[in-house]
N, C-alpha and C positions, 0 to 999 in steps of 0.2 A: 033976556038977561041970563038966560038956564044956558044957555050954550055959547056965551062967554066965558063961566066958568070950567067948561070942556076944554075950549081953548087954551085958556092961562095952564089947566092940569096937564097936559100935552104939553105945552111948550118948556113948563118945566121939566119933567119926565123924563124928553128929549135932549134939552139941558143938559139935566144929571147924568144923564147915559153916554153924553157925548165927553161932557167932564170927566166922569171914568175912562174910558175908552185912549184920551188924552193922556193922562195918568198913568195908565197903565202903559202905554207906547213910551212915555220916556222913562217911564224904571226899568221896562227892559232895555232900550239903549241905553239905560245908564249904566245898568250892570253887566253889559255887555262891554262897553266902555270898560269896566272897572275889570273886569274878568283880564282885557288885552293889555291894558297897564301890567296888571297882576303878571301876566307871561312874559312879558318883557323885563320886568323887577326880577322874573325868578332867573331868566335866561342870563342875566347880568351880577347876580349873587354865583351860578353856576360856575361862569368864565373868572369868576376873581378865584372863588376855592379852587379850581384848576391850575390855576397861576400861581398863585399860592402853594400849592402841593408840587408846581413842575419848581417852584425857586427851591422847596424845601427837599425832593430830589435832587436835584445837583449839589446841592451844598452837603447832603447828608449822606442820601435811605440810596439814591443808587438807579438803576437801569431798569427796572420792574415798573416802580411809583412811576418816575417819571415817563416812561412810554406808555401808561395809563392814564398820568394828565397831559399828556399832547394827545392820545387818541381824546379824550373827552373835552378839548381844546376843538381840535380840528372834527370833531363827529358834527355830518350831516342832521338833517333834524329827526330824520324816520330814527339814525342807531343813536341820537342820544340819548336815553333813557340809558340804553344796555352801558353806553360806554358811562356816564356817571354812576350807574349802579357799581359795574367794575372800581371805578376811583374808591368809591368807597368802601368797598371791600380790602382794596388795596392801603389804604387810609388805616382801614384798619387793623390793618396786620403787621405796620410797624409801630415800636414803641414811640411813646410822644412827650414832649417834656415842654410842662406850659413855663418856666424857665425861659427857655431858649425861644427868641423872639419870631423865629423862623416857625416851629410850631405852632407858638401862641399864634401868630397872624391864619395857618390854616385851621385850627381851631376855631376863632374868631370866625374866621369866615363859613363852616360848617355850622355856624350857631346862627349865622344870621341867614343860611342857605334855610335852614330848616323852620325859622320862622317865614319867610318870606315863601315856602313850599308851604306850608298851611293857611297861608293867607292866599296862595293863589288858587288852592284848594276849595276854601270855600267859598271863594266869591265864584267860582265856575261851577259851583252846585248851586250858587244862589241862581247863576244867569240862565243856567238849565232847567230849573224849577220853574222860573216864569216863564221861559221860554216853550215849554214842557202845556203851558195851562192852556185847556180848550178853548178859548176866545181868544188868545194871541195866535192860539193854529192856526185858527178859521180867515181870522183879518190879514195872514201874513206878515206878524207886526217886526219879525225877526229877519225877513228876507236881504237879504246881502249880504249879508256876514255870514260866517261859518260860526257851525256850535263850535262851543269852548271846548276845548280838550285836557283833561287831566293829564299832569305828567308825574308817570306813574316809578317814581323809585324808595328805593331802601331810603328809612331812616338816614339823613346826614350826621347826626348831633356824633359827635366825637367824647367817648368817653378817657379821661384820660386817672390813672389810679391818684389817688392822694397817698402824701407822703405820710410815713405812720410816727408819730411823734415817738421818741426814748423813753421810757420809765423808768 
């Protein structure tokens, strides 16, 4: 009867070790999953504020903006960082007027670029972190996918002055 209770302890043990093990293989696919949504969400916020910015150069700002939102349009994946870092440098160095619907739309879209860059942010530090832990090393629990990659630029958020009321 003494070494039926070994047994049942064991098979539980083995259980729970297997149940983790479980567990922890789909949080990392899951956040891995959520990581590649996350790059896709950001690379699709990216191409609207470009578009955005190439409508509000033609209609406005002129030959500078706009051949900074077509390069950041047409940029390869290795030079897109440098070339949205440029947009928004260039972004920011013309005047902007949330008024005029043409700004308000590139603004608008700078604001939701810059949320949707800290949400891809950190779900790629969340997916790296687990991916990171010595028992997902060991088991290869991450294999076939590629680690997540930061995409690393300037602040998007667009500040634009308010207007100063008459006293």
């Amino acid at each position: 009867m003494r070494h039926m209770w070994w047994v049942v302890a064991a098979s539980v043990v083995v259980g729970l070790v297997a149940a983790y093990l479980i567990w922890t293989a789909g949080r990392v696919e899951r956040l891995q999953s959520r990581a590649e949504l996350a790059a896709r969400a950001l690379d699709a916020h990216l191409l609207r504020r470009a578009a955005a910015a190439a409508v509000l150069a033609e209609r406005r700002f002129g030959v500078e903006l706009y051949a900074a939102a077509r390069i950041a349009l047409d940029a390869s994946p290795d030079e897109r960082e440098a070339a949205e870092n440029d947009l928004t440098r260039q972004l920011r160095s013309v005047p902007l007027d949330q008024g005029d619907p043409d700004c308000g739309a590139v603004i608008a879209a700078s604001r939701r670029l810059a949320l949707s860059r800290q949400v891809h942010t950190d779900l790629v530090r969340d997916a790296r972190s687990a991916r990171s832990r010595p028992l997902v090393r060991l088991l290869r629990m991450g294999r076939g996918r590629e680690w997540p990659r930061y995409f690393d630029i300037d602040d998007p958020t667009l500040t634009v002055p308010a207007d100063v009321p008459a006293s």
